[in-house]
Legacy VTK file of the C-alpha trace (Angstrom):
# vtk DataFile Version 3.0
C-alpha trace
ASCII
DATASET POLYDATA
POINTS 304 float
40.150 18.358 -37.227
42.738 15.903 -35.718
43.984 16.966 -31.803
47.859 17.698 -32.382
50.557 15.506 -30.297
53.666 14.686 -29.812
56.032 17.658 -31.730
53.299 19.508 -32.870
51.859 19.814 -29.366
54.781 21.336 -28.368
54.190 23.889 -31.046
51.059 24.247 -30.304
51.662 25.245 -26.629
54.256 27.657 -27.759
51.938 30.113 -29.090
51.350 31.155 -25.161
53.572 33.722 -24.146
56.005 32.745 -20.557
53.407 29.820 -20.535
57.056 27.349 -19.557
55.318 25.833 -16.691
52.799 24.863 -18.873
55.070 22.823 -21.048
55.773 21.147 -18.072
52.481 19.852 -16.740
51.503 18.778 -20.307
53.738 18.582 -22.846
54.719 14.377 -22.085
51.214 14.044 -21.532
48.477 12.866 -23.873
46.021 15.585 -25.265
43.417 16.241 -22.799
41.392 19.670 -23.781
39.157 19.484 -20.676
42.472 19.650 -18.757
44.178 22.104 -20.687
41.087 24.747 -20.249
41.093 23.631 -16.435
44.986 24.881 -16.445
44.695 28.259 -18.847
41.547 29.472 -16.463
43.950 28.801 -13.175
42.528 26.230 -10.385
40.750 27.788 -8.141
41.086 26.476 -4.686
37.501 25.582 -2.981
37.859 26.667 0.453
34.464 26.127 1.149
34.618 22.389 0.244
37.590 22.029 2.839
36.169 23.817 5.164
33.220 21.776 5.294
35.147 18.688 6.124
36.782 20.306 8.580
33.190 21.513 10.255
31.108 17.948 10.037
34.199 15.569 11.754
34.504 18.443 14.358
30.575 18.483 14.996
31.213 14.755 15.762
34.326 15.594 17.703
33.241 18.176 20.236
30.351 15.613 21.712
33.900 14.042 23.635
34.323 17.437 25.779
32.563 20.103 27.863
30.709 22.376 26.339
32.875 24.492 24.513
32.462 28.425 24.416
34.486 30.818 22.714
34.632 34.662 23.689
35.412 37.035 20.840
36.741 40.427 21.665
35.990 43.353 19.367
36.000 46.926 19.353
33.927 49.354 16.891
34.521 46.516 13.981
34.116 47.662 10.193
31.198 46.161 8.185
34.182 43.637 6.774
34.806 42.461 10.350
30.924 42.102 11.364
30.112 40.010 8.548
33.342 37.989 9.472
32.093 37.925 12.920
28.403 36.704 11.959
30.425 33.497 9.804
32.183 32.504 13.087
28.995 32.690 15.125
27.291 30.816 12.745
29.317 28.255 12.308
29.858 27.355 15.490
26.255 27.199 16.213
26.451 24.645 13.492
29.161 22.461 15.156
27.426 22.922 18.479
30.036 25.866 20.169
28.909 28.861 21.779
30.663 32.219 20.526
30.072 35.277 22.596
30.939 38.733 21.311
32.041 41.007 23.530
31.960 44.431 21.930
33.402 47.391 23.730
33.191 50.952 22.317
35.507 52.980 20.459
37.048 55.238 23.392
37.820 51.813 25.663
41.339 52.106 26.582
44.724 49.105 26.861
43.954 48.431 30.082
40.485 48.118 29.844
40.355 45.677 27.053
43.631 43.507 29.332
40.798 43.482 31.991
38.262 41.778 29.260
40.419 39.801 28.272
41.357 38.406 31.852
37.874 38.064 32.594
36.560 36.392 29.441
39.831 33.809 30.100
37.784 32.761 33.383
34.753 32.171 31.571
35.624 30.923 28.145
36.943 27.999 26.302
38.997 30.002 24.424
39.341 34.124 23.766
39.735 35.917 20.380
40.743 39.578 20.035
39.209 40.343 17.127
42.026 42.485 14.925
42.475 45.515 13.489
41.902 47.638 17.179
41.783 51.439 17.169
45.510 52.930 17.001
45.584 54.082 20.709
45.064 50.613 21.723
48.400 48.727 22.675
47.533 45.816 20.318
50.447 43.220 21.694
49.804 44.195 25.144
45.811 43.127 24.541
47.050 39.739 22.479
49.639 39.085 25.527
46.990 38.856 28.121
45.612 35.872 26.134
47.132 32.882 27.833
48.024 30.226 25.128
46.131 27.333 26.480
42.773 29.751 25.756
44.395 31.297 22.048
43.004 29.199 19.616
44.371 32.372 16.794
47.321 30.930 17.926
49.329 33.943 18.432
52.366 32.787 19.957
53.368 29.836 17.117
56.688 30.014 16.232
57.843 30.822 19.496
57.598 27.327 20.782
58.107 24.273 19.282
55.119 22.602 18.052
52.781 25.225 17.974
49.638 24.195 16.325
48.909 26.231 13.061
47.233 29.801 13.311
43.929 29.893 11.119
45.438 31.625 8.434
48.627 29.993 8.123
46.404 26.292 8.606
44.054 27.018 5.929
47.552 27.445 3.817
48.929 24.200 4.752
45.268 22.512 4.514
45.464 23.520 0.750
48.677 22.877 0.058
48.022 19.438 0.961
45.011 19.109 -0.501
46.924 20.876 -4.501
50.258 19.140 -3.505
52.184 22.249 -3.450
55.418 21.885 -2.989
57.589 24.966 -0.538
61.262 23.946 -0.604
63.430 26.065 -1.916
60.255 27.775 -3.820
60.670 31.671 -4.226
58.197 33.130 -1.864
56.498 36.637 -1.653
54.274 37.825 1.742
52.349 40.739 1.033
52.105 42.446 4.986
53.348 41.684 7.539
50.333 41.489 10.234
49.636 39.508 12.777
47.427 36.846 11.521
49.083 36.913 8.154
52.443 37.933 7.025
54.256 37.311 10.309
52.941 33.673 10.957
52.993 32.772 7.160
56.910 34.266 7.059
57.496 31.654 9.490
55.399 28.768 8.633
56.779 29.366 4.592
60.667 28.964 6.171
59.856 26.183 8.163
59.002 24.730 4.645
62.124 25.056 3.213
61.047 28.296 0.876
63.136 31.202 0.168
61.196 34.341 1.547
60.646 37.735 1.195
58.036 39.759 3.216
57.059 43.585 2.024
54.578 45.697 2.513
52.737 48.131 -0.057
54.625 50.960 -0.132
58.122 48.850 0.227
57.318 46.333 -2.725
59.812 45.242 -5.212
57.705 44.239 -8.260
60.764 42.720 -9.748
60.901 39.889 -6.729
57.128 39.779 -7.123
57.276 38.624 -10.678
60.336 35.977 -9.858
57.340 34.316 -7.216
56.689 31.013 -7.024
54.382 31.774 -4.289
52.608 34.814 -3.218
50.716 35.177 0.474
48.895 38.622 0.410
47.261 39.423 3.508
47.255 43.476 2.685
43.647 44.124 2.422
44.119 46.287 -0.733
41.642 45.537 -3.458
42.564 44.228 -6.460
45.982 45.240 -5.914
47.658 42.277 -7.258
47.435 42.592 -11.655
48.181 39.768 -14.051
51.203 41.759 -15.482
52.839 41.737 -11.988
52.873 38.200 -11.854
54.333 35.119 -13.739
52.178 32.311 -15.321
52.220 29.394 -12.885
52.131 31.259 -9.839
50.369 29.892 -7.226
48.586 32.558 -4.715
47.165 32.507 -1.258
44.844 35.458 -1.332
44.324 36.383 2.711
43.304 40.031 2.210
40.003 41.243 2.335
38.177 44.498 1.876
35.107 46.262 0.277
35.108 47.239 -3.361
31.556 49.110 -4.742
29.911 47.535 -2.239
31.234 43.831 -2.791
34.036 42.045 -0.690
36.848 41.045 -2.795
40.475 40.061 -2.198
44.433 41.638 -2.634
44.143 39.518 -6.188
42.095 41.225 -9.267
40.234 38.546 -10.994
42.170 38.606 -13.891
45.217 36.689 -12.499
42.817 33.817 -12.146
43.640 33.249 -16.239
47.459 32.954 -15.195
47.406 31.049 -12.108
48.341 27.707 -11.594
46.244 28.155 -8.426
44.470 30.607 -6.464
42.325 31.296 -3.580
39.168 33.303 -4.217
37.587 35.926 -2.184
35.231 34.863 -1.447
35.226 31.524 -0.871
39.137 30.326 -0.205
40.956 31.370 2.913
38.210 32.987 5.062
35.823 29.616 5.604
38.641 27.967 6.197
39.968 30.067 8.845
37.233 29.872 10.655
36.637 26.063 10.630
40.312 26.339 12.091
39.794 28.438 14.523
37.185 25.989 16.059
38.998 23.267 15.844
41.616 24.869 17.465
39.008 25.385 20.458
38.268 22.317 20.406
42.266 20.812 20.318
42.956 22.920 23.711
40.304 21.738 25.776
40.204 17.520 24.569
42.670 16.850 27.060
LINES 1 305
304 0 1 2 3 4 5 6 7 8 9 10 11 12 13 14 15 16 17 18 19 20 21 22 23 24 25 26 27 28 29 30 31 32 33 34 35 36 37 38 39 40 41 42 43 44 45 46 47 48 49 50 51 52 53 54 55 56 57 58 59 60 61 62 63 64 65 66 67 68 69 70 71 72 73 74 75 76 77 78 79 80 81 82 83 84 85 86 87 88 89 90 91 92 93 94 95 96 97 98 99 100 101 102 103 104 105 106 107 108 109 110 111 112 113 114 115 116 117 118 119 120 121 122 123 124 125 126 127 128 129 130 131 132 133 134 135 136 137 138 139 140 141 142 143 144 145 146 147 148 149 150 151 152 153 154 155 156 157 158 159 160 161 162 163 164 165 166 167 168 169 170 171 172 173 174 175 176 177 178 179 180 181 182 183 184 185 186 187 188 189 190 191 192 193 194 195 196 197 198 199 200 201 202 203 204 205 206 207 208 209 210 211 212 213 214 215 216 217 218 219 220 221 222 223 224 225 226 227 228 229 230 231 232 233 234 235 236 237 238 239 240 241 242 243 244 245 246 247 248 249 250 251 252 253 254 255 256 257 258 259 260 261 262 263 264 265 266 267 268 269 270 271 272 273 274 275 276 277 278 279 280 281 282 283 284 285 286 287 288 289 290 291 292 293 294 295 296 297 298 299 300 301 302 303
């Protein structure tokens, strides 16, 4: 059977429903089946390849300063956050940083995590509060006590110019460079509106050029979501994110996590991986490069 081509293989790709952008990508382009399967199953993004690089030229890199310790902050964490907190520890072991976790118990009150903070600052490299904190704790007054030559989350970017990238928002840019994504004047959706997600990716996604729109759950306008060129989700909602919500092409950053039968899985069901241009897994995209981030963030505030 001959391999269509040239007006036929525009036929050919007509048989997939909304599949325009694939027209684009392929139809002035030779025939390549391997290429067209790679495209129809969505390209996944490999965080933990990225990551990787990241970790071995920062093993090499943090032999040039002090030994560097970081001081995580945490109080009664969920099993998602204890797992999360056993990667960091890990790999900075790995890369030759100590990380310290400093857990205080469920009834600690604002002012006594400010006081943990301020002490850990004395004694530390560099201090994470490790988020989400109980409700009675005044969360910004916690993260305000971190001064930002010791907040490698980077809490305050934005706020002055050339911040260097929070973990979240630099494992975006780190794949983005690595897919050749392109932001300006792309339609953008955030998905929350936290801290380490939607607030910093908001502003890293306008400082792109991109057109944005930040929601949370119960305020989403599935009509906007389906116009997205881009979609951040940092909800923590699993599976929330269905294929018919979504248009062919899209390219997602998947930053939520959470616990489904027993399994960790992210804001995206598995079945928008088939319409995807790309996508981050959950395992396995943002989260190991967060971390590698974070650590090289350490290790960026104390080379001077």
């Amino acid at each position: 059977m001959s391999q269509p081509g040239g007006d036929s293989l525009r036929d050919y790709f007509s048989s997939f429903q909304g599949s325009g952008w694939l027209f684009s990508a392929l139809c002035h382009q030779p025939f390549q089946p391997v290429l067209i399967s790679v495209i129809l199953a969505g390209m996944k993004a490999d965080g933990n390849a990225l990551a990787g690089d990241i970790l071995e030229q920062l093993k090499k890199d943090v032999k040039s300063v002090p030994k560097l310790t970081l001081a995580v902050i945490t109080c009664t964490p969920n099993r998602e956050t204890q797992k999360y907190l056993e990667l960091k520890k890990r790999r900075a072991a790995a890369v030759g940083i100590s990380l310290n976790i400093i857990e205080l118990p469920q009834d600690a009150t604002t002012e006594q995590m400010v006081e943990c903070v301020a002490a850990a600052v004395t004694q530390s490299s560099g201090v994470v509060v490790q988020l989400p904190l109980p409700e009675h704790i005044d969360r910004d007054a916690v993260l305000r006590a971190i001064p930002p030559a010791k907040d490698p989350d980077g809490f305050s970017y934005g706020e002055k110019r050339d911040r260097r990238l929070p973990p979240v928002v630099g494992a975006i840019d780190e794949i983005s460079h690595a897919h050749e994504i392109e932001w300006k004047n792309k339609r953008v959706v955030i998905l929350g509106q936290g801290r380490l997600v939607g607030i910093p990716a908001a502003r890293y996604a306008r400082k792109r050029g991109a057109r944005v729109r930040v929601y949370e759950k119960d305020t989403l306008d599935v009509s906007s979501l389906k116009t997205a060129d881009i979609i951040i989700s940092g909800m923590g909602h699993a599976k929330f994110i269905v294929s018919d919500m979504v248009t062919p092409g899209v390219v997602i950053f998947d930053a939520g996590t959470s616990e489904d039968g027993g399994e960790l899985v992210g804001d995206m069901h598995p079945d928008v991986a088939e319409i995807a241009s790309l996508y981050t897994p959950v395992p396995g995209g943002i989260g190991p490069l967060t971390v590698a981030l974070l650590l090289r963030n350490l290790y960026q505030l104390n080379r001077q």
